[in-house]
N, C-alpha and C positions, 0 to 999 in steps of 0.2 A: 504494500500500500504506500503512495507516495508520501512522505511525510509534509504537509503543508503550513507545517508550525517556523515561528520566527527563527531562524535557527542561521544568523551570521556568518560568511567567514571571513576570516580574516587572512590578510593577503601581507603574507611578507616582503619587505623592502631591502633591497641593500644600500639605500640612500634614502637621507634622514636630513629636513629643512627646518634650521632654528631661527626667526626671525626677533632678532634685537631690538629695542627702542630706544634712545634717549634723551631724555630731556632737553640738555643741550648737545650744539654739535661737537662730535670727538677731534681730533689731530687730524690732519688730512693723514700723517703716516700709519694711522691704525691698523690699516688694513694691512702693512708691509710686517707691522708688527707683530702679527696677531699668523700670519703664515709663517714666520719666525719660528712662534710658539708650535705651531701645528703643521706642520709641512702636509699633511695627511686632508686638509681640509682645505675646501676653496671660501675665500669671504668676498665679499661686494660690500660695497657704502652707499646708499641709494638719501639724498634727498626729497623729502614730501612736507607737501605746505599745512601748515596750522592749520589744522580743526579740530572743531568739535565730535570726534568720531561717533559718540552717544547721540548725537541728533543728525550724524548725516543720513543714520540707516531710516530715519525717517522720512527721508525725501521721496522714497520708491511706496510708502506706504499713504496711499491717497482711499478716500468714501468708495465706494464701491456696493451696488444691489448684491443682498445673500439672495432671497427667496419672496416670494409674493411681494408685498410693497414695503420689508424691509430692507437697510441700508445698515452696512458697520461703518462705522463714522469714528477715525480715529482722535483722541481727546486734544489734538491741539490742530484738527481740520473745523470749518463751517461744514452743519446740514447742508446738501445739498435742499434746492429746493424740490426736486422730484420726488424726496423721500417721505412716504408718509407715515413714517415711524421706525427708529435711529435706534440702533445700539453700537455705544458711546464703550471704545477700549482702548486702552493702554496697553499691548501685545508683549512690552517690556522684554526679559528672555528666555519668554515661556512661546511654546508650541501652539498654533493656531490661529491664527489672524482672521480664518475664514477665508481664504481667499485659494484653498486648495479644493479641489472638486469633490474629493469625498466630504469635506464638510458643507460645500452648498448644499450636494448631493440628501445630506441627511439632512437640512435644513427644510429642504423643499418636503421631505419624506413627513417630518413635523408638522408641518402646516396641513399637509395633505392629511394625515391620520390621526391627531391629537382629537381626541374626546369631543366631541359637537355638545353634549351632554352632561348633567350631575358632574359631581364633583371628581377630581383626578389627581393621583400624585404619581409623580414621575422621580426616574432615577436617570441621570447620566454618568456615564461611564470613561473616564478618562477626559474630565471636562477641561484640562489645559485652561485658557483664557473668559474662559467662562461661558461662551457667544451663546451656546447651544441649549446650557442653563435658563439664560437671562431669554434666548427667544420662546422658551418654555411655560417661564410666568408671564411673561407678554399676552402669550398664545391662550392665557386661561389658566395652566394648572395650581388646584388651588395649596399643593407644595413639592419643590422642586430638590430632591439630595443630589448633588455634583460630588465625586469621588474623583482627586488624582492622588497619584504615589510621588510625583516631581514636587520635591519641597518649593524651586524656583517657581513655577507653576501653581500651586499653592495660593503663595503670597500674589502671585498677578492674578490670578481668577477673583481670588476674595477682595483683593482690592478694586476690580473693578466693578464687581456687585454692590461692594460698599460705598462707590463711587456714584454710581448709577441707583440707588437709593432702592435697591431691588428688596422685599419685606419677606417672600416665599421661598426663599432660596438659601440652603444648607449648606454650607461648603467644608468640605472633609478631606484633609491631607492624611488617607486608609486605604488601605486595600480594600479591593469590593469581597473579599472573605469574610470584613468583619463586619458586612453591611447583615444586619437580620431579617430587615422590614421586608416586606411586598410589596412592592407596587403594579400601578394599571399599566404603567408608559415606560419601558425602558431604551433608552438608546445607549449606543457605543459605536463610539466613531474611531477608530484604531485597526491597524493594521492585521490583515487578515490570520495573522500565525499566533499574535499572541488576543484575538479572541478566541482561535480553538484552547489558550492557555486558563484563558477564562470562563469557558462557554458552560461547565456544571454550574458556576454562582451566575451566570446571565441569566440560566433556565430557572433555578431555583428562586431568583429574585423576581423573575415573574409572575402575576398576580394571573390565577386560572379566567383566561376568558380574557388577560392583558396582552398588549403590543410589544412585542422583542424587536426593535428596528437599529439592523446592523450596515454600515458603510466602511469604507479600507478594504474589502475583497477585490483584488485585480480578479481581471476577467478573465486569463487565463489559469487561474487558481481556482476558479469558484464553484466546478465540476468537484474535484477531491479535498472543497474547504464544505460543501455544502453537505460530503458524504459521510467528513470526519468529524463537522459540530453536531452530528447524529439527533434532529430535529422530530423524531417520530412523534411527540406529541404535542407537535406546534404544526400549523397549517397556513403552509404560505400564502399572503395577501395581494403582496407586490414586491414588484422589481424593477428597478429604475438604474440605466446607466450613465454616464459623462464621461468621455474617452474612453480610457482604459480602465474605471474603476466602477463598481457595481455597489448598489446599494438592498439590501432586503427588508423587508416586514413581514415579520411572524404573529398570528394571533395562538396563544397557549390555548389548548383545547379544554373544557371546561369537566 
């Protein structure tokens, strides 16, 4: 059986780049110096103009539509005016901007199946930056548990919830092992090897007759990811693709 879980490798090098800084400029002879010391190694001196490195990676991150007629709007851009309702982040250097396709992807999956009806609480699963959370209470549920293990992640998710003055929403730097509750709504938005890592507490934290909505399966994977997260008593809803990446919705059978 193919194994389809996250499982890295690592590729060895015989050549290793150490990139120096500093503050002011050195000796023009460093470089002679420094080959001196180390015959073995090649050095360069490379010149680059003052900046703020911490705000230039800002410049590439502009407002941008997730899903129906929200927009993430990052905290030092203006609304657009086409947005008819903004979630406002600070992506700091945690994972998730929203701006990758499996997160629109499960975005749009959210709007599409979240509850029409009575009350709902939802779980997200590896919620990084928070987006997924916060379009969640937006979307209606009337309480939202966000779970990451990334302590950086963490502190950006919470602070943007706290930022954004969101009142329904949990935020949990735990493993989803140590989650007990049930809920109606679960999503997870992460790469397809380490949900089959997780997929006993996905199934288990689904509430009988709840929604399991998973995104991160490439599409080439999703034949021996869909045979290995062993769904026999969940019955698929929907499927939705964006490039290369697949999106699912399971309802738990009752």
């Amino acid at each position: 059986q193919e194994d389809v879980r996250y499982n890295p490798t690592v590729v060895e090098s015989d050549r290793f780049d150490l990139d120096i800084y500093f503050e002011n400029k050195p000796d023009e002879n460093i470089v002679d110096r420094l080959s001196d010391l180390a015959r073995t190694l090649d050095f360069s001196l490379q010149e680059q103009e003052n900046k703020d490195w911490r705000e230039e990676w800002k410049k590439d991150l502009a407002p941008f539509h997730l899903a129906s007629g929200y927009w993430v709007v990052p905290t030092w851009c203006d609304t657009p005016k086409e947005a008819e309702k903004s979630i406002r982040i600070d992506p700091g250097m945690a994972f998730g901007t929203g701006t990758h396709e499996t997160t629109r992807i499960m975005a749009n999956l959210i709007t599409k199946h979240r509850p029409s009806e009575g009350t709902w609480e939802a779980l997200d699963v590896g919620a990084g930056t928070g987006i997924l959370a916060m379009l969640m209470e937006l979307e209606g549920a009337d309480r939202v548990v966000a779970t990451e293990i990334d302590k950086m992640a963490c502190e950006t998710g919470a602070e943007n919830i706290r930022r954004g003055e969101f009142q329904k929403i949990q935020f949990h730097c735990t493993e989803l092992s140590k989650i007990d509750d049930h809920f109606d709504f679960v999503v997870a938005n992460i790469i397809d090897g380490v949900l089959l890592d997780l997929s006993s507490d996905l199934k288990r934290v689904t509430k009988k007759g709840g929604l399991l909505l998973l995104s991160g399966i490439l599409e080439e994977r999703e034949k021996p990811f869909r045979k290995a997260f062993n769904l026999g008593e969940f019955e698929l809803l929907d499927r939705t693709q964006l490039n290369e990446w697949v999106g699912l919705v399971y309802k738990k059978r009752v």
